[in-house]
C-alpha positions as CSV (number, residue, x, y, z in Angstrom):
1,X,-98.1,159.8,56.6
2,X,-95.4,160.7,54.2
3,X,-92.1,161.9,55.3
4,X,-90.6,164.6,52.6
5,X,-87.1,163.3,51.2
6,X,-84.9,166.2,52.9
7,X,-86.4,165.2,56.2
8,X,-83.7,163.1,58.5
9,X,-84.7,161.0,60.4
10,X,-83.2,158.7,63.2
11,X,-82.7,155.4,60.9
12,X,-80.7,157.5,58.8
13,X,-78.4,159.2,61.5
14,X,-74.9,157.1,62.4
15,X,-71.6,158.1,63.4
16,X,-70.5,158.0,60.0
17,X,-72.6,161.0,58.6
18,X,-73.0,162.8,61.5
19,X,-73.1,166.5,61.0
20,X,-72.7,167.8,64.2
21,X,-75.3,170.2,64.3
22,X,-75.4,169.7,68.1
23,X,-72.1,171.3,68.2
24,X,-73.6,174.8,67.7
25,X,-75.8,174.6,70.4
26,X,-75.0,176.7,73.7
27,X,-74.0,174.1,76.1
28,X,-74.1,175.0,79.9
29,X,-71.4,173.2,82.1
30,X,-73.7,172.0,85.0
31,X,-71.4,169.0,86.8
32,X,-67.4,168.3,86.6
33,X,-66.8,165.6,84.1
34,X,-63.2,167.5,83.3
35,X,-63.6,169.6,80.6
36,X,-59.8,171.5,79.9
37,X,-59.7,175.3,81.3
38,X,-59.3,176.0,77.6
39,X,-62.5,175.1,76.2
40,X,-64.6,177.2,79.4
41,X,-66.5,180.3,78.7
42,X,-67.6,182.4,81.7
43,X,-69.7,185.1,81.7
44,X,-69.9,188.0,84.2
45,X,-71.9,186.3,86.8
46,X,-69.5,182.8,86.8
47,X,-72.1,181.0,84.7
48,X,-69.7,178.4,82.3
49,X,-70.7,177.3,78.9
50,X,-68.3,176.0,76.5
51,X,-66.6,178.0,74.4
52,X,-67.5,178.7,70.9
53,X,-65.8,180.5,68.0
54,X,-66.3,183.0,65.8
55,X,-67.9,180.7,62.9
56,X,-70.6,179.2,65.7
57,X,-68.9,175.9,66.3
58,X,-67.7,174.6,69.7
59,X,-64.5,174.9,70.3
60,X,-63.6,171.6,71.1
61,X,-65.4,170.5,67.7
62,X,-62.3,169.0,65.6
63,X,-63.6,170.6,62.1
64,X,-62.1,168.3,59.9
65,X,-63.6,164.9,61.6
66,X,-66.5,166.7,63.2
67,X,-65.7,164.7,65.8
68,X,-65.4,166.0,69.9
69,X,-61.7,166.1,70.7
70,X,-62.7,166.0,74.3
71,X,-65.2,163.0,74.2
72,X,-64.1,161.9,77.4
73,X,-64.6,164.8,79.1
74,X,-67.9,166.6,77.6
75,X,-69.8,168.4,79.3
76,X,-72.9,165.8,81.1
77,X,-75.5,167.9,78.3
78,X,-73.5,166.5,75.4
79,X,-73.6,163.0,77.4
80,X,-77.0,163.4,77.2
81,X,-77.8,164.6,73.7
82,X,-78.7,161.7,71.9
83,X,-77.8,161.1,67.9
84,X,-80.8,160.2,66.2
85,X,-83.1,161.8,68.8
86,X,-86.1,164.4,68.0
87,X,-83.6,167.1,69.4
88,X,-81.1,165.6,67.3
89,X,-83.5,166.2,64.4
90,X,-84.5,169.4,64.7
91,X,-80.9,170.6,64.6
92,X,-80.7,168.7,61.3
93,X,-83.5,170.5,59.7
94,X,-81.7,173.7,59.9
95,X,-79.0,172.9,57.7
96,X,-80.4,170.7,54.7
C-alpha cells in the first residue's frame, strides 16, 4: 500500500519538528500532577480543562518553541498522548 507524500507518519515525527497539534485539543484535568492556578479553566459545574486562548492554542503552549512551559506538571492526558502515535497523526492531518 502506498502512503501519499503529505501523510505523516510516526518515523517522521521527533521533538525537533513537532507541530504541536495536540496542543489544540481540549484537555480535561482528571488527577493532580500540579498544574499552576493560571493555566485552569472551570466551567459552571467545577469540571477543569486547561485553558486555551483566543487563537485555539493552550495556554501553557510557549508559541515560539512550541514547547510545554509546564512539562513537569501537565496534565496526566498530555502524559499520555504519545508523539508519533495514530492520535498523534490524526491531529497532523488537519494542518498539512
Amino acid at each position: 500500500m502506498l502512503i501519499p507524500t503529505n501523510t505523516p507518519s510516526s518515523s517522521n515525527v521527533s521533538c525537533s519538528n513537532c507541530q504541536a497539534c495536540c496542543c489544540r485539543l481540549e484537555v480535561m484535568i482528571i488527577s493532580d500532577t500540579g498544574v499552576p492556578e493560571e493555566f485552569i479553566a472551570r466551567d459552571q459545574y467545577g469540571g477543569e480543562t486547561m485553558m486555551r486562548l483566543n487563537d485555539g492554542w493552550c495556554a501553557a503552549l510557549d508559541r515560539d518553541t512550541l514547547m510545554c512551559t509546564i512539562y513537569e506538571n501537565r496534565p496526566w492526558i498530555c502524559r499520555e498522548f504519545e508523539m508519533g502515535s495514530n492520535e498523534c497523526l490524526d491531529e497532523r492531518v488537519k494542518f498539512i
